[in-house]
C-alpha positions as CSV (number, residue, x, y, z in Angstrom):
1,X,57.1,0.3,4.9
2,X,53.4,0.4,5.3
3,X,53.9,3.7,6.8
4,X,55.4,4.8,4.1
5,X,53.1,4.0,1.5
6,X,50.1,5.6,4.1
7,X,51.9,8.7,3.7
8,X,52.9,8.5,-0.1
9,X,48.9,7.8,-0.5
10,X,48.3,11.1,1.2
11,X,50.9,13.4,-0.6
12,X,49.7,11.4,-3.7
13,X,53.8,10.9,-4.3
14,X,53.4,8.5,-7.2
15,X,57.1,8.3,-7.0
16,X,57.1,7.4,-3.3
17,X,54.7,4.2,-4.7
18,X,57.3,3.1,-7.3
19,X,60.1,3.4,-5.3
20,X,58.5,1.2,-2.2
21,X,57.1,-1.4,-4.9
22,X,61.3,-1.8,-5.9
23,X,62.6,-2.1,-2.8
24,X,60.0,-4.6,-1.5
25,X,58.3,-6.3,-4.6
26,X,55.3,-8.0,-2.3
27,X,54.3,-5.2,0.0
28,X,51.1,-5.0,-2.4
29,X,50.7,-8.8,-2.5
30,X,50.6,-8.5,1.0
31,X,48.3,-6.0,1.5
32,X,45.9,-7.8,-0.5
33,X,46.3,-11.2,1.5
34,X,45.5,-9.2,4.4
35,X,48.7,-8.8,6.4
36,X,48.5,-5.0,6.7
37,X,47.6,-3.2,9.7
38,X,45.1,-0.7,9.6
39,X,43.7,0.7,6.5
40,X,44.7,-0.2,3.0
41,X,47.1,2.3,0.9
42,X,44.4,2.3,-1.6
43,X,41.7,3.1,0.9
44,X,43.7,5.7,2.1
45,X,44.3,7.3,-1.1
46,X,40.4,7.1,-2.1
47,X,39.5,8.5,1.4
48,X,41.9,11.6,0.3
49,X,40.6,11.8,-3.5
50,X,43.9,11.0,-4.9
51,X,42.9,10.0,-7.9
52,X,46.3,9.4,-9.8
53,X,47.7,7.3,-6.8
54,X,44.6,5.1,-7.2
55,X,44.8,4.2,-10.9
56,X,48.9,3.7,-10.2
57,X,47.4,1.1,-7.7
58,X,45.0,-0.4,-9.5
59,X,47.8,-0.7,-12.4
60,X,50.4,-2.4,-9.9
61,X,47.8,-4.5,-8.3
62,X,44.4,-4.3,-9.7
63,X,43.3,-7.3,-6.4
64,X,43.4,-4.2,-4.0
65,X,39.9,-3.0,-5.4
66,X,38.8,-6.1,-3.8
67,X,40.0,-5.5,-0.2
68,X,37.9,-5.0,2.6
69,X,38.5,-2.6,5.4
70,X,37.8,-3.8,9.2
71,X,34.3,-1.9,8.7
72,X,33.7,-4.4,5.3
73,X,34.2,-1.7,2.8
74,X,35.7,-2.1,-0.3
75,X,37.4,1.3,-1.5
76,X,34.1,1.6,-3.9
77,X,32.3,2.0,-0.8
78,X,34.7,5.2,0.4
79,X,34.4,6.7,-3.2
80,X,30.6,6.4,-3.3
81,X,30.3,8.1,-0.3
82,X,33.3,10.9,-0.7
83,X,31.6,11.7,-4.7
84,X,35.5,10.5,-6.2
85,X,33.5,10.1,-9.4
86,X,37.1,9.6,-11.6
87,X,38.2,7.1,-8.5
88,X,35.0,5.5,-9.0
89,X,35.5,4.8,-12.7
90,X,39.0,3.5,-12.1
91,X,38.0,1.1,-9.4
92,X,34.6,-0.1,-11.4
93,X,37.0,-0.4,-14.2
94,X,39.4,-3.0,-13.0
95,X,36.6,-4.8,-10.6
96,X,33.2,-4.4,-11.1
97,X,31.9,-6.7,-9.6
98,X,32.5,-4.7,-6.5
99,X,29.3,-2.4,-7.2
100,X,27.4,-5.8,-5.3
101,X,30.1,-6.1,-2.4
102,X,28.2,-5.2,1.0
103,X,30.0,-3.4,4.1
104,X,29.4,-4.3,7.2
105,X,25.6,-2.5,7.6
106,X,24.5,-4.2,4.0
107,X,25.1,-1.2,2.6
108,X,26.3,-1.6,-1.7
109,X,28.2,1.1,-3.1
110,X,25.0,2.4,-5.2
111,X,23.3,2.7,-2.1
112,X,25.9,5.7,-0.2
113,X,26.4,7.4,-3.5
114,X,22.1,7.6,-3.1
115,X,21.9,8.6,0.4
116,X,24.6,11.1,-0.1
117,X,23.3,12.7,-3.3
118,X,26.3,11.8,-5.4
119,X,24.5,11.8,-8.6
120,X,27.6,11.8,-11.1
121,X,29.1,8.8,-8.7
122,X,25.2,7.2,-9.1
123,X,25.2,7.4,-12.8
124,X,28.2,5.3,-13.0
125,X,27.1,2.7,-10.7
126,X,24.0,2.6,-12.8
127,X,26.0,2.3,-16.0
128,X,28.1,-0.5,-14.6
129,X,25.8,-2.6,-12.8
130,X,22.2,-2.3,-12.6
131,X,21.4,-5.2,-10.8
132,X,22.4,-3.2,-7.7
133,X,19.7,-0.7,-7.5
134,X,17.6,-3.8,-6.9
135,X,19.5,-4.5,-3.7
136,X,17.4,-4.1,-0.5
137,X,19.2,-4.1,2.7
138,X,19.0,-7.0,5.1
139,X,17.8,-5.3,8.7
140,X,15.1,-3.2,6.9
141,X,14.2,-4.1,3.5
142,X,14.5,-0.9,2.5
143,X,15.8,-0.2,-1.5
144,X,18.0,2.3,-2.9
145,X,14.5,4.4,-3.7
146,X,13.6,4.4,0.3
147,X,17.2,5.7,1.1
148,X,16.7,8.8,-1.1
149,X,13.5,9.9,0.6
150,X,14.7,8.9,3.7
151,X,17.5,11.2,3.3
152,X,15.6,13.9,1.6
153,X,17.9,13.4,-2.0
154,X,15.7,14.4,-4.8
155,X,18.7,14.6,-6.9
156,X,19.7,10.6,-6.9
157,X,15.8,10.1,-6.8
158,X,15.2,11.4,-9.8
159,X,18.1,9.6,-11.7
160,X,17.2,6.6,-10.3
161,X,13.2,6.7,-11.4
162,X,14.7,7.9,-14.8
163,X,16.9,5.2,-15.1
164,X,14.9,2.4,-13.5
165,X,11.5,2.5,-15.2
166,X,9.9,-0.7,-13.9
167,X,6.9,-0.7,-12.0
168,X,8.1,-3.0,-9.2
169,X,10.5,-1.2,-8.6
170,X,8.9,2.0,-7.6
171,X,6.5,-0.2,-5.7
172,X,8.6,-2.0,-3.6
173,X,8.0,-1.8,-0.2
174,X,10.2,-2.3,3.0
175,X,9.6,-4.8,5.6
176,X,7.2,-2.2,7.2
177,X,5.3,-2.5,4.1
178,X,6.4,1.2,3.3
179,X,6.4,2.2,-0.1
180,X,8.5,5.5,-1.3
181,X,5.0,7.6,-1.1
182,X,4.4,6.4,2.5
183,X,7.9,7.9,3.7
184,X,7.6,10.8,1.6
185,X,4.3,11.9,3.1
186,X,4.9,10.7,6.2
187,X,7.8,13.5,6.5
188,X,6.0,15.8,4.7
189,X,8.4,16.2,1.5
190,X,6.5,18.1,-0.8
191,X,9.0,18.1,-3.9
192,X,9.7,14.5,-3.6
193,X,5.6,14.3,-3.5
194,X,5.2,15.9,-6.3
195,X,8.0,14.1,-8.8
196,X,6.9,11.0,-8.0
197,X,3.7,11.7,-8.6
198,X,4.0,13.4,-12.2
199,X,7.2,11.2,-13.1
200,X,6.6,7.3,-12.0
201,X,3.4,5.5,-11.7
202,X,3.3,4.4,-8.3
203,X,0.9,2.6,-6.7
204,X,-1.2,5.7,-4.7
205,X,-3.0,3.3,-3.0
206,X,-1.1,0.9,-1.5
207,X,-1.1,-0.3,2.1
208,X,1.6,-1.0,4.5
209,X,1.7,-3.9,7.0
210,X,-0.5,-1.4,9.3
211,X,-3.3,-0.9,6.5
212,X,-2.9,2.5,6.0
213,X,-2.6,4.0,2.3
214,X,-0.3,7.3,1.9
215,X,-3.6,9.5,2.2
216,X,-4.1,7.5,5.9
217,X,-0.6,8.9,6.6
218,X,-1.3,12.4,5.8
219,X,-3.8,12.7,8.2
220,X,-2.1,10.0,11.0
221,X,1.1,12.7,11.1
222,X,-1.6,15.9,11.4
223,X,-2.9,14.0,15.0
224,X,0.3,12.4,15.9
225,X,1.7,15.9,15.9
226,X,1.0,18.2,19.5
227,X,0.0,21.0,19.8
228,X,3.5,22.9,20.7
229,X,4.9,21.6,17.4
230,X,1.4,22.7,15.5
231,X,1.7,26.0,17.7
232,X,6.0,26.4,16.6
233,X,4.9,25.3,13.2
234,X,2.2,27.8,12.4
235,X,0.2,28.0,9.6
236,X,3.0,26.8,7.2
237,X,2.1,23.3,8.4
238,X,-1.6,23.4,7.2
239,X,-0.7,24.7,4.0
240,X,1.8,21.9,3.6
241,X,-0.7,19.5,4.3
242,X,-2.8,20.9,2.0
243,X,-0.8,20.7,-0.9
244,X,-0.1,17.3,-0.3
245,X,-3.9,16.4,0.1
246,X,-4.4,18.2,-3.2
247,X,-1.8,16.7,-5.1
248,X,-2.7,13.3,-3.5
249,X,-6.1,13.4,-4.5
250,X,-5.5,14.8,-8.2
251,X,-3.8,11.3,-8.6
252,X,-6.8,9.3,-6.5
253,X,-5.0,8.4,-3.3
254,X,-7.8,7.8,-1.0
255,X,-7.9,6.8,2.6
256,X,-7.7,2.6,3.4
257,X,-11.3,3.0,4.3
258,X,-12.8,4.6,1.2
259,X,-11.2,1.5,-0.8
260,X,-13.0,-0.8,1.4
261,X,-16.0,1.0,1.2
262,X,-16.0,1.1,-2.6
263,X,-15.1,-2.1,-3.1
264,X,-17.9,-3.0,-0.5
265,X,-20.8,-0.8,-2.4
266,X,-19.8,-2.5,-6.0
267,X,-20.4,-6.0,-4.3
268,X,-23.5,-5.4,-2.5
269,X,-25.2,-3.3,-6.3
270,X,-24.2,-6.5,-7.8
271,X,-25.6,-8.5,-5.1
272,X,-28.4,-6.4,-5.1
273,X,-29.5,-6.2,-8.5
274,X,-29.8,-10.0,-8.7
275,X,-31.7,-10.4,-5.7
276,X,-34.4,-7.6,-6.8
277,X,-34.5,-9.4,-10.4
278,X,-35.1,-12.9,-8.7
279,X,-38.1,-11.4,-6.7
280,X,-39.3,-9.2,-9.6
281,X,-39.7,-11.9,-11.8
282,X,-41.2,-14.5,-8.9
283,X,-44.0,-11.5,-8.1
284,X,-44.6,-10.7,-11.8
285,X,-45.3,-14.4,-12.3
286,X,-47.6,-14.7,-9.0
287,X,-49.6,-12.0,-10.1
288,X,-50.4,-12.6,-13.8
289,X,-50.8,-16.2,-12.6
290,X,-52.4,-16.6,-9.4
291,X,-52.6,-19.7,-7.2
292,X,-55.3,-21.7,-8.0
293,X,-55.2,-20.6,-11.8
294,X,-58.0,-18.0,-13.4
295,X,-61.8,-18.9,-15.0
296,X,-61.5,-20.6,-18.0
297,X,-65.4,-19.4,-18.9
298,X,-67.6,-16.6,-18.2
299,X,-70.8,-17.3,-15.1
300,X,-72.8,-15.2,-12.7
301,X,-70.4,-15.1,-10.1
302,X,-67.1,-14.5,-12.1
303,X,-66.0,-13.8,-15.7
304,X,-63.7,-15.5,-17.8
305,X,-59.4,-14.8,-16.5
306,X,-60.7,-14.0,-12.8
307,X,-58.6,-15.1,-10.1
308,X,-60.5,-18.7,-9.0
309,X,-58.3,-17.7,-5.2
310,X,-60.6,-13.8,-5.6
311,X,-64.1,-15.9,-5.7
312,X,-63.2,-18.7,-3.5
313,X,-61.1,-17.2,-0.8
314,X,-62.8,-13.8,-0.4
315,X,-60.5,-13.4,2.8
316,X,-57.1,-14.5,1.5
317,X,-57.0,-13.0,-1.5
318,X,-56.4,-9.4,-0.9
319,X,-53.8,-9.8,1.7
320,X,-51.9,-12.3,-1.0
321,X,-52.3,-9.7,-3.3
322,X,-51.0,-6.9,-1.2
323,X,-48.6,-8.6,-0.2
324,X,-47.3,-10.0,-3.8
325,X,-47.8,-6.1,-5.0
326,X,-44.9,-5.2,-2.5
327,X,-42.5,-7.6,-3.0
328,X,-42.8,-6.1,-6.8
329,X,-43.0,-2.9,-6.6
330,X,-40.0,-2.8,-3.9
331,X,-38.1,-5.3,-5.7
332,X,-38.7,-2.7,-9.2
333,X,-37.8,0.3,-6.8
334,X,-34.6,-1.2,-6.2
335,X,-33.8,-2.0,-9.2
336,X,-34.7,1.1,-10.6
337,X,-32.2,2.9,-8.3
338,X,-29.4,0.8,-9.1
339,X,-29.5,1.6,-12.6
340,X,-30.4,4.8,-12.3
341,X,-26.7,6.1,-12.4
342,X,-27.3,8.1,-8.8
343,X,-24.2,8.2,-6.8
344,X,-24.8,5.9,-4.0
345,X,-21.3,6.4,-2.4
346,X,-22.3,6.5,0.8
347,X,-23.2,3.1,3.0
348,X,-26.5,5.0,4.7
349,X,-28.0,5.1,1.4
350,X,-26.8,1.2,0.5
351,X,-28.4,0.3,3.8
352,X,-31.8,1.8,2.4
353,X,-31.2,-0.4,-0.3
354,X,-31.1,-3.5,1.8
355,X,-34.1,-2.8,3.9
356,X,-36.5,-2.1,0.8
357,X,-35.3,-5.9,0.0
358,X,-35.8,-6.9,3.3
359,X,-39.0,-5.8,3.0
360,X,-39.3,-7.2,-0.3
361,X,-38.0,-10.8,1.0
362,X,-40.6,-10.7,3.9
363,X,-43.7,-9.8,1.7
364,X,-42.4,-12.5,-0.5
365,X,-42.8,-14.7,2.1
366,X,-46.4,-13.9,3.1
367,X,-47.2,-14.7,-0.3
368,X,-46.1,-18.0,0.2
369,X,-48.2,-18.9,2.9
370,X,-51.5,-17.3,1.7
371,X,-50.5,-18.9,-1.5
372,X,-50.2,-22.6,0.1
373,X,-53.4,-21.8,2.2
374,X,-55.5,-21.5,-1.5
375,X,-53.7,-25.2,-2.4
376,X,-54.0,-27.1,0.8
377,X,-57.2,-29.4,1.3
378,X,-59.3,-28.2,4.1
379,X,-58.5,-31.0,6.2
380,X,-54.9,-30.2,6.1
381,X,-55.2,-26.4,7.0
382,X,-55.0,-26.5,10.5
383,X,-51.7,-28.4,10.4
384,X,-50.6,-25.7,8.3
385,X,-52.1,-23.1,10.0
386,X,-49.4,-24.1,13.1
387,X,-46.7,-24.5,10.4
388,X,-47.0,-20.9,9.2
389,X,-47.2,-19.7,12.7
390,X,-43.7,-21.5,13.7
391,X,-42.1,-20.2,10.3
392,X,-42.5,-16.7,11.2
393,X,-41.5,-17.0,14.6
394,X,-38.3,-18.4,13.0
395,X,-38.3,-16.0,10.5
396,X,-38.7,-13.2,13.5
397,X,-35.7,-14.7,14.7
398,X,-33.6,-14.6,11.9
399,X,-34.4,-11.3,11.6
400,X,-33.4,-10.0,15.0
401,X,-29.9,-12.4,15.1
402,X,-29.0,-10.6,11.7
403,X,-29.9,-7.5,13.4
404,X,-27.5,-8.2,16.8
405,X,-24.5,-9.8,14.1
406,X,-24.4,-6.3,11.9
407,X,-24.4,-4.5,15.3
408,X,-21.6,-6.1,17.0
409,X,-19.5,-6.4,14.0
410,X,-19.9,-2.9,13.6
411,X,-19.2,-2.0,17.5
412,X,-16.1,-4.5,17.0
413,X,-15.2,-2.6,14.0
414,X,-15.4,0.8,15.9
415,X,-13.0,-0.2,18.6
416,X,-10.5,-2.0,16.5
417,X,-9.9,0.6,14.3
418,X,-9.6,3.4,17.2
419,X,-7.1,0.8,18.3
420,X,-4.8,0.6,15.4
421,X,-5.2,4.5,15.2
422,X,-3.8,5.3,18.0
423,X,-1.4,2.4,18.0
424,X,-0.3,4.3,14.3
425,X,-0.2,7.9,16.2
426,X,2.1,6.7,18.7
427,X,4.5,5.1,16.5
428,X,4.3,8.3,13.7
429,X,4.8,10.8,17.2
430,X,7.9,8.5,18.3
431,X,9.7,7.7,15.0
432,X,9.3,11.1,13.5
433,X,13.3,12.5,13.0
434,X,15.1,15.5,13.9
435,X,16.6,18.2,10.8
436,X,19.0,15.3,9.0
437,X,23.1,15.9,9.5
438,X,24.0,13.1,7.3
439,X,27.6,12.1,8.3
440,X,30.4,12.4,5.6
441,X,33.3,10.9,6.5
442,X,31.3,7.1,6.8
443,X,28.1,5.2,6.4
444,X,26.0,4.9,9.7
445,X,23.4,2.2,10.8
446,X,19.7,2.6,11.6
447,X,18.1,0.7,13.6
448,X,14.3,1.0,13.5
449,X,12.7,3.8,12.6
450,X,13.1,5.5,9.0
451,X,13.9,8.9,10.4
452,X,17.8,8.3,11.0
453,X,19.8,7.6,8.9
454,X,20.2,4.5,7.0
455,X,23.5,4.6,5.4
């Protein structure tokens, strides 16, 4: 009897159906209890495209839209992947909650009808249940959006960023930390480059568990190609990558590094400017007001608003001065260049920066101590004398320790990130997949990589 209705499902032989159904009234009841062997008659019939068979099912026994091949797959799944749009209606019709049921890889319907480019079978998924296109699949984390790019379907793609609007989504990111932009670039597909781009607003800049941003990918695939795929490849390649880098940096993609970097720059000018404006306003104030105070009346040796430290410390005086004048003027200089709207982008000219208030900082400091040898009785200046001496010995040191920290963390910084380059490059050169033959007949696993296929 099973036989029987197998066959009728493939001749579509409504009439066969009926018949069986009269002679033994529980053959479907049966087959949706699970005592069948093989595949269902309504699997069978959707696996054909018999669309009139199904919907006589689905009439005599709308519980078979619920039954699960050995594989796990409802026969939504089959439809979804054959493009039975009108079998796909009539099955979402009588169970649709079926558009969430997952087969055996993870995979929900919405997802095959996506990897296979099935975009009238897509629509209707859509329409039914929306709340599937936010599935992600288990061993990956990969959405319905990552499938599409994976398998090269601009078609569902589009629908889908049409359809589903929501920032998040486009963001999302697999377990890799992957967005759609990282996969797209990473296999070089310009036209799915270029519609997200102009039609979603994506996150250029994002980074994946690695660090790297879709720019960082760009260039990662140029050095984890060699030189007989460059050499097959030709010139067509560089022009590729050019397009890409032009449409990648019309929407401000930039590399991991540049974001660090600015991000770095806008915290040192603010760091910066409030240093310089602490030491302007401590020199201003030593000069106008020296230590020791000014003449409050005019004699032979000095006039009325002289420095009292110019007359009575003939020796001191100029170097406090000197001193005091380049704390000033550097701290002003700074200053001055930080508002000045030129486009420090680069950290060589930051660094300039920091040394001017380096020096600034360190001819602050001398003005301190010629400042306390003006107040300090004589009997006490000896004591001080060996005080100032162990302060810039210490100083010295401080100096030379922040020197040796910025050089090792930069040396550090060097090798670790020639480390997780290559690391990246030999990944990209391993993972990166052969001309796609997406299968037709069923969905496949992936393991891994997000060159093969999926679903």
């Amino acid at each position: 009897m099973e036989q029987r209705l197998c066959e009728a499902a493939i001749e579509e032989n409504v009439e066969s159906l009926r018949e069986i159904t009269r002679q033994d009234a529980l053959i479907l009841d049966k087959i949706v209890v699970g005592c069948f062997n093989g595949k269902s008659p309504l699997h069978v019939a959707t696996s054909c495209g018999k669309a009139e068979f199904v919907k006589e099912l689905l009439r005599l026994k709308p519980a078979l839209a619920e039954v699960l091949d050995s594989d796990g797959r409802s026969a939504l799944h089959l439809a979804s992947a054959k493009g039975h749009a009108e079998i796909v209606k009539a099955l979402v019709n009588v169970s649709p909650d079926m558009c969430l049921a997952r087969d055996r890889d993870g995979n929900v319907p919405l997802h095959i009808a996506a990897a296979k480019g099935n975009v009238d079978v897509l629509d209707r998924l859509l329409r039914t249940c929306r709340r599937s296109a936010r599935v992600r699949l288990d061993r990956d984390g990969s959405t319905v959006l990552h499938l599409c790019v994976k398998h090269d379907k601009l078609n569902t793609l589009e629908l889908l960023l049409q359809q589903m609007r929501g920032k998040e989504f486009v963001d999302a990111k697999d377990n890799d930390g992957n967005t759609i932009l990282h996969l797209a670039v990473l296999d070089k597909q310009f036209e799915i480059i270029m519609h997200v781009l102009q039609n979603s607003k994506i996150d250029v800049n994002a980074k994946n568990a690695s660090g790297y941003t879709a720019m960082d990918i760009l260039f990662l695939t140029d050095e984890g190609s060699d030189s007989k795929d460059l050499a097959d490849e030709g010139s067509d390649l560089k022009d590729l990558d050019l397009k890409i880098e032009d449409f990648l940096r019309e929407a401000k993609a930039k590399k991991a590094k540049d974001l660090v970097h600015r991000n770095w720059l806008t915290k040192k000018k603010d760091a910066l400017m409030i240093v310089a404006s602490l030491i302007a306003t401590m020199a201003f104030q030593a000069g106008v007001n020296p230590p020791g105070g000014v003449w409050s009346q005019d004699s032979e040796q000095h006039k009325a608003g002289e420095a009292v430290m110019a007359s009575n410390f003939v020796n001191s005086y100029p170097y406090f001065l000197r001193s005091n004048t380049i704390g000033f003027v550097a701290s002003l200089s700074t200053i001055l260049l930080l508002i000045s709207g030129l486009p420090f982008k680069k950290k060589e000219f930051m660094w300039i920066l920091v040394v001017i208030m380096w020096l600034a900082i360190t001819s602050m400091a001398f003005s301190y101590a010629f400042a306390n040898i003006v107040i300090t009785p004589k009997k006490d200046r000896e004591s001080l004398s060996n005080t100032i001496e162990i302060a810039v010995i210490v100083w010295c040191g401080v100096m030379a320790l922040h020197l040796l920290v910025h050089m090792v963390r930069f040396i550090a910084g060097v090798l670790k990130e020639r480390s997780r380059r290559t690391q990246a490059i030999d990944r990209i050169s391993s993972s990166r997949r052969p001309q796609r033959t997406p299968s037709t007949d069923r969905p496949n696993g992936a393991n891994g990589s997000h060159h093969e296929a999926d679903v």
